[in-house]
N, CA, C and O atoms as CSV, one atom per row, in Angstrom:
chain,resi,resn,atom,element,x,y,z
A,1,UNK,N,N,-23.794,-68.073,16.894
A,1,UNK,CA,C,-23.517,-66.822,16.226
A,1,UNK,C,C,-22.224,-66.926,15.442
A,1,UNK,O,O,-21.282,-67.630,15.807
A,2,UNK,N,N,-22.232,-66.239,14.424
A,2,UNK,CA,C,-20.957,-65.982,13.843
A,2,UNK,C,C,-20.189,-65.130,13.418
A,2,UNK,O,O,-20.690,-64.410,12.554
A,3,UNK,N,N,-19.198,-64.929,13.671
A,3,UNK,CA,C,-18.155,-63.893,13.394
A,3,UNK,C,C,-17.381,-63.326,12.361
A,3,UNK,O,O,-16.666,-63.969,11.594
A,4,UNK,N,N,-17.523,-62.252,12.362
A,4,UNK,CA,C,-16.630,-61.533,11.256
A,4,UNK,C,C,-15.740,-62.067,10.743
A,4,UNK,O,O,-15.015,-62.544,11.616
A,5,UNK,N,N,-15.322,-62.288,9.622
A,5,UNK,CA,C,-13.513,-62.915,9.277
A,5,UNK,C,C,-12.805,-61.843,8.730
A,5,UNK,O,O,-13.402,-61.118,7.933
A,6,UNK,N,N,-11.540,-61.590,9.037
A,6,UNK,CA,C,-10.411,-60.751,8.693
A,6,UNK,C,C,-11.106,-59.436,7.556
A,6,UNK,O,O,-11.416,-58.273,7.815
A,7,UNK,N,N,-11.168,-60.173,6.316
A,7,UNK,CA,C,-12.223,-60.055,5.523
A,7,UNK,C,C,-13.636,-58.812,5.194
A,7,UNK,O,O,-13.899,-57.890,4.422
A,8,UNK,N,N,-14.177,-59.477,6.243
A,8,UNK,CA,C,-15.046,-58.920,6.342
A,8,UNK,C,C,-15.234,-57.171,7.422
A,8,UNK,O,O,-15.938,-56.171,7.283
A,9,UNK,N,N,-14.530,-57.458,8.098
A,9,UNK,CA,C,-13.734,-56.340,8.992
A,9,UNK,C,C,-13.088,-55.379,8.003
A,9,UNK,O,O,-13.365,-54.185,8.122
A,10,UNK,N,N,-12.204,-55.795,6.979
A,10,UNK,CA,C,-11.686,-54.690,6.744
A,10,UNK,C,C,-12.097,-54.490,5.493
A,10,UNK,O,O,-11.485,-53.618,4.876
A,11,UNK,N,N,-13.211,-55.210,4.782
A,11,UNK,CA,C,-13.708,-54.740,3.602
A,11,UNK,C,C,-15.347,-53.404,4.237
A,11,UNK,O,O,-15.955,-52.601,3.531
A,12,UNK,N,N,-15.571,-53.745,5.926
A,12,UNK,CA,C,-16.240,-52.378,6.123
A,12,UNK,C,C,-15.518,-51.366,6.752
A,12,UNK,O,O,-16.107,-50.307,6.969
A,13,UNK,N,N,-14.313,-51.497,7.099
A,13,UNK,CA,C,-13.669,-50.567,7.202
A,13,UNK,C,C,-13.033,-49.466,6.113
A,13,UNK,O,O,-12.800,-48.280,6.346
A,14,UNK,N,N,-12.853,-50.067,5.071
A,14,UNK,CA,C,-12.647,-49.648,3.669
A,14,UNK,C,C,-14.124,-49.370,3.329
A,14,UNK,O,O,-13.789,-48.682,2.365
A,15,UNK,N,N,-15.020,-49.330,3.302
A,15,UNK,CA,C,-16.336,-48.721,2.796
A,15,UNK,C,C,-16.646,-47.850,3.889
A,15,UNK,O,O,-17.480,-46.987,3.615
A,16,UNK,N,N,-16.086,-47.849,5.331
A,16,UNK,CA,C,-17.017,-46.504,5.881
A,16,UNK,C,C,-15.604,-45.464,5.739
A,16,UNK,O,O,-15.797,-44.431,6.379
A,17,UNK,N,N,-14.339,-45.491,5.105
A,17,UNK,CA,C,-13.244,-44.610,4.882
A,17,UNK,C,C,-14.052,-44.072,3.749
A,17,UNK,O,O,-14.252,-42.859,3.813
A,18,UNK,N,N,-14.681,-44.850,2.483
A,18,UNK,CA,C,-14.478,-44.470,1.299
A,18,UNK,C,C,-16.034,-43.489,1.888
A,18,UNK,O,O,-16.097,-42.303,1.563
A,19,UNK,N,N,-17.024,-44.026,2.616
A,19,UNK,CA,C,-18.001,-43.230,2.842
A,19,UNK,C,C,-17.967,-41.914,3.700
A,19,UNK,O,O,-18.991,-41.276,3.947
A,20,UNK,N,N,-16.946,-41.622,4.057
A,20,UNK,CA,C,-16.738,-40.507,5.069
A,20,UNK,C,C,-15.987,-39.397,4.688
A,20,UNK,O,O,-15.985,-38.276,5.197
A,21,UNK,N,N,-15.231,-39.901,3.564
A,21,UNK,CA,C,-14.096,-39.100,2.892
A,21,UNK,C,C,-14.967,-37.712,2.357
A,21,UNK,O,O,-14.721,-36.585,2.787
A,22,UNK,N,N,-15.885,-37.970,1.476
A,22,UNK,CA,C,-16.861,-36.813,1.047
A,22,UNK,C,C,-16.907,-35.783,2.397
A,22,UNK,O,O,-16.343,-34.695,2.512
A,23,UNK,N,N,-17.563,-36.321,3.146
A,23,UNK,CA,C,-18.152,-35.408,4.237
A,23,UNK,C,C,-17.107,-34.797,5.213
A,23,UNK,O,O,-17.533,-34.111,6.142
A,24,UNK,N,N,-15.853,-34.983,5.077
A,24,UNK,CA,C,-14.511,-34.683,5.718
A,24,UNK,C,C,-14.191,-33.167,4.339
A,24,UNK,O,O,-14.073,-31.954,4.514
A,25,UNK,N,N,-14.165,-33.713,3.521
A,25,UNK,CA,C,-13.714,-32.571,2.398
A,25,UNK,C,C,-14.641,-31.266,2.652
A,25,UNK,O,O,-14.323,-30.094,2.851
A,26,UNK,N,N,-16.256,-32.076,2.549
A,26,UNK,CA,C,-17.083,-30.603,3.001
A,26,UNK,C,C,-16.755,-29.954,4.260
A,26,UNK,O,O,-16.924,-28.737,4.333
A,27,UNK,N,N,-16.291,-30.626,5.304
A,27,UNK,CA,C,-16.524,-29.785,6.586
A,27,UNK,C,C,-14.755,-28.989,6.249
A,27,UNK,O,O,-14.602,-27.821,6.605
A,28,UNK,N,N,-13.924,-29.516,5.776
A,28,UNK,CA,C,-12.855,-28.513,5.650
A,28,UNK,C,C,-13.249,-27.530,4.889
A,28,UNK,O,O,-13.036,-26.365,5.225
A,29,UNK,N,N,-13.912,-27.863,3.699
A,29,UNK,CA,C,-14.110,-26.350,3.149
A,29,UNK,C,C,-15.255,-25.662,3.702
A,29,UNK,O,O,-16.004,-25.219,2.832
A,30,UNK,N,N,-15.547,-25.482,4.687
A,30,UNK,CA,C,-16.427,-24.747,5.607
A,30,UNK,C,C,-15.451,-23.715,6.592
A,30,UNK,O,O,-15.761,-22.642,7.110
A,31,UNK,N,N,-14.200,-24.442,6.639
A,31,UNK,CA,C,-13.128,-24.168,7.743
A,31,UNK,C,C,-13.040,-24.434,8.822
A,31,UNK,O,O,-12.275,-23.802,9.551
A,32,UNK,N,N,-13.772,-25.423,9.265
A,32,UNK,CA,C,-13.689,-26.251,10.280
A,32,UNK,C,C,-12.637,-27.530,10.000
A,32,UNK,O,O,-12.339,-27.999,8.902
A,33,UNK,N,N,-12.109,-28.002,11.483
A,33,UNK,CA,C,-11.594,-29.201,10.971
A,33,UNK,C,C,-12.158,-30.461,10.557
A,33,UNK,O,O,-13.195,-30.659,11.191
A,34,UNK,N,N,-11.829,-31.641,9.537
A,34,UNK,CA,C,-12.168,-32.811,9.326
A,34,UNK,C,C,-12.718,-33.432,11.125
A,34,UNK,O,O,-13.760,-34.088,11.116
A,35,UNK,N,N,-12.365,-33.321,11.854
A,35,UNK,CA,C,-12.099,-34.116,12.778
A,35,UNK,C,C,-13.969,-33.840,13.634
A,35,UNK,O,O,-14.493,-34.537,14.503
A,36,UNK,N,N,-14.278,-33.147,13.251
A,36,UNK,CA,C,-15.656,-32.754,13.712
A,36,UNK,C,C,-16.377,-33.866,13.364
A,36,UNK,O,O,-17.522,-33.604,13.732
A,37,UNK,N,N,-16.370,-34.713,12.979
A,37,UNK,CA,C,-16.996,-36.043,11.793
A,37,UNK,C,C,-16.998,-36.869,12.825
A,37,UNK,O,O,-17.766,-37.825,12.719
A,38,UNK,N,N,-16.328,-36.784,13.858
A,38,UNK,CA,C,-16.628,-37.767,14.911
A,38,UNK,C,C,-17.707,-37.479,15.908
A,38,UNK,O,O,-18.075,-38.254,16.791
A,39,UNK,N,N,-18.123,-36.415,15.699
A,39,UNK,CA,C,-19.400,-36.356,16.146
A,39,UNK,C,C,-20.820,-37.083,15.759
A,39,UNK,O,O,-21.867,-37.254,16.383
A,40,UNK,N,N,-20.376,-37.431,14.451
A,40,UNK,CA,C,-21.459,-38.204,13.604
A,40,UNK,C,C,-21.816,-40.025,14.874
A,40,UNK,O,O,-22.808,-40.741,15.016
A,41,UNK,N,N,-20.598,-40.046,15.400
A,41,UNK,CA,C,-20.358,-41.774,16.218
A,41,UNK,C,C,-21.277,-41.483,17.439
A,41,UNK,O,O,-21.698,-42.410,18.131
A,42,UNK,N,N,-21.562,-40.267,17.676
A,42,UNK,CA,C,-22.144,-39.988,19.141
A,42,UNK,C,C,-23.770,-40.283,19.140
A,42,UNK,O,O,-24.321,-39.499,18.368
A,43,UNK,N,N,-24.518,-41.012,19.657
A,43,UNK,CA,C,-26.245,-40.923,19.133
A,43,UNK,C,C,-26.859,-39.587,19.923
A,43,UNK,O,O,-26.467,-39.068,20.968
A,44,UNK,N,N,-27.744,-39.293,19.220
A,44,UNK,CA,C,-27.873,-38.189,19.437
A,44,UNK,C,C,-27.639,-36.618,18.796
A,44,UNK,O,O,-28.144,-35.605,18.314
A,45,UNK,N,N,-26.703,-37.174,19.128
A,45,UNK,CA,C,-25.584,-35.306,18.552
A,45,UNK,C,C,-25.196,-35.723,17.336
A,45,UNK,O,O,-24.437,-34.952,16.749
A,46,UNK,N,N,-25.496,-36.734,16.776
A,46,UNK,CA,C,-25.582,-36.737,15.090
A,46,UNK,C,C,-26.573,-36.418,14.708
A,46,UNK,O,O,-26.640,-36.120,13.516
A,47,UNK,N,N,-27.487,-36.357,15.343
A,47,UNK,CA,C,-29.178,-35.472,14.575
A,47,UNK,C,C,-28.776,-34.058,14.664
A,47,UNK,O,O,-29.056,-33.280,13.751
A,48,UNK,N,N,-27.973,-33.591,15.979
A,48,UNK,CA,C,-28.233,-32.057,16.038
A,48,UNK,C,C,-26.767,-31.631,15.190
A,48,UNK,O,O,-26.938,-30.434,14.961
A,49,UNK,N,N,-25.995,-31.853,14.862
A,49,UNK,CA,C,-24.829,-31.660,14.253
A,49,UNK,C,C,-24.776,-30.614,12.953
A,49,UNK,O,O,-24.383,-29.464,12.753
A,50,UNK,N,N,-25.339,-31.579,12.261
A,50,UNK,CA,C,-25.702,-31.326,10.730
A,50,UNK,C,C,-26.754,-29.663,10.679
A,50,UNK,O,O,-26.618,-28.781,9.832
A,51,UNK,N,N,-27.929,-29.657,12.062
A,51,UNK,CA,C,-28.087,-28.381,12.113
A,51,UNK,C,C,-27.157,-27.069,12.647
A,51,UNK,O,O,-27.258,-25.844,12.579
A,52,UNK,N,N,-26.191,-28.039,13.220
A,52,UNK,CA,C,-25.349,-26.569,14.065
A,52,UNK,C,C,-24.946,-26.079,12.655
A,52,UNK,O,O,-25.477,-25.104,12.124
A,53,UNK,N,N,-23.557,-27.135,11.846
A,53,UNK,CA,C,-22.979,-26.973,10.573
A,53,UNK,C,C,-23.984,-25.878,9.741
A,53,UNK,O,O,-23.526,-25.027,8.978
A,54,UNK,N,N,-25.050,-26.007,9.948
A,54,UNK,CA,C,-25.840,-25.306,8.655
A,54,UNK,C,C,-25.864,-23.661,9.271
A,54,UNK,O,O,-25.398,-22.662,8.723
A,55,UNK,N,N,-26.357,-23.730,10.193
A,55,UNK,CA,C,-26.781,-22.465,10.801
A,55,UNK,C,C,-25.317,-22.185,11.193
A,55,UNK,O,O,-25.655,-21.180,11.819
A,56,UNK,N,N,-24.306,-22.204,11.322
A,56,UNK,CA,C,-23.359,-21.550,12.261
A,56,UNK,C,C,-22.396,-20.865,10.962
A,56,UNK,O,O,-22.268,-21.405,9.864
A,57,UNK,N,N,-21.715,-19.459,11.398
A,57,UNK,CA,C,-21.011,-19.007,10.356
A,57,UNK,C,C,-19.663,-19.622,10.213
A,57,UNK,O,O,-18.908,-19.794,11.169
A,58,UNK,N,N,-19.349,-19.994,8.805
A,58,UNK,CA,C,-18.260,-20.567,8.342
A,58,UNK,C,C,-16.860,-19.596,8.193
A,58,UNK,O,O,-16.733,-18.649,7.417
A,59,UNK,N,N,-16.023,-20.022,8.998
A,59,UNK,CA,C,-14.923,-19.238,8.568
A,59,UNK,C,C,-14.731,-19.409,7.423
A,59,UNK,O,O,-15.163,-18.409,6.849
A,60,UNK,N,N,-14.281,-20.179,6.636
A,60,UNK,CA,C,-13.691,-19.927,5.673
A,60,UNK,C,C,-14.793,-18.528,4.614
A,60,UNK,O,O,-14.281,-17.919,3.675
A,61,UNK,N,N,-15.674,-18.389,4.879
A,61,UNK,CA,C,-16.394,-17.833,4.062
A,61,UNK,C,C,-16.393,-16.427,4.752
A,61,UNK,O,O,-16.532,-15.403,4.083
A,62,UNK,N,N,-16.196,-16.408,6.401
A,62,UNK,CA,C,-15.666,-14.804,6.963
A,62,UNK,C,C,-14.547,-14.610,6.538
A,62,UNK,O,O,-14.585,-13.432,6.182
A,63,UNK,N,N,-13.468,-15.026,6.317
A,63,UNK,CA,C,-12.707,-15.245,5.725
A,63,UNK,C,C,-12.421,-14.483,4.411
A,63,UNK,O,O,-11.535,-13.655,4.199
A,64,UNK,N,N,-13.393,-14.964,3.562
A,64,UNK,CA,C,-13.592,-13.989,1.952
A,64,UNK,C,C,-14.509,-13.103,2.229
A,64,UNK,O,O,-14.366,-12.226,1.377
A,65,UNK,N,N,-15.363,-12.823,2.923
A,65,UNK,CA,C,-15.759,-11.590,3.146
A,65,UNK,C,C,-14.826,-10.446,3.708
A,65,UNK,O,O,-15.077,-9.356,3.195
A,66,UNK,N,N,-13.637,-10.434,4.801
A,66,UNK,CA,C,-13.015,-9.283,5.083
A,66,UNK,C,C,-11.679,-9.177,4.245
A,66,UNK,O,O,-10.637,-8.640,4.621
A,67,UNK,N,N,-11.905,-9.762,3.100
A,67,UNK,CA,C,-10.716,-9.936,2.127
A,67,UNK,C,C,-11.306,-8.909,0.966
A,67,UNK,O,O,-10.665,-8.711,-0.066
C-alpha cells in the first residue's frame, strides 16, 4: 500500500476548506452558527441534517420579521 505524501494531504485539505466554505456562509446566514457543518462528518445525521436546516425556523429571518 501506499501513502499519502505531505503533498497530497494538504492539497485535500485545501480542497475540502475551499469545499465547505460555501456551506458555512449559508448556514450563518440562516443564523445559525458555521460550526453546525460538523455534523455533515457524522454518518447518518448527514442525511437528516440538511432536512432539519430546511424545515426548522431561521433566526435570522425571525429576526426581520419582529423588526
Amino acid at each position: 500500500m501506499s501513502s499519502l505524501s505531505t503533498w497530497s494531504c494538504l492539497a485535500v485539505l485545501v480542497i475540502c476548506i475551499v469545499m465547505l466554505y460555501p456551506y458555512v456562509r449559508i448556514v450563518q446566514r440562516t443564523g445559525y452558527s458555521g460550526w453546525w457543518l460538523i455534523t455533515l462528518c457524522i454518518p447518518g445525521v448527514n442525511l437528516i441534517m440538511p432536512w432539519v436546516f430546511a424545515m426548522a425556523r431561521w433566526p435570522a429571518l425571525d429576526g426581520e420579521r419582529r423588526a
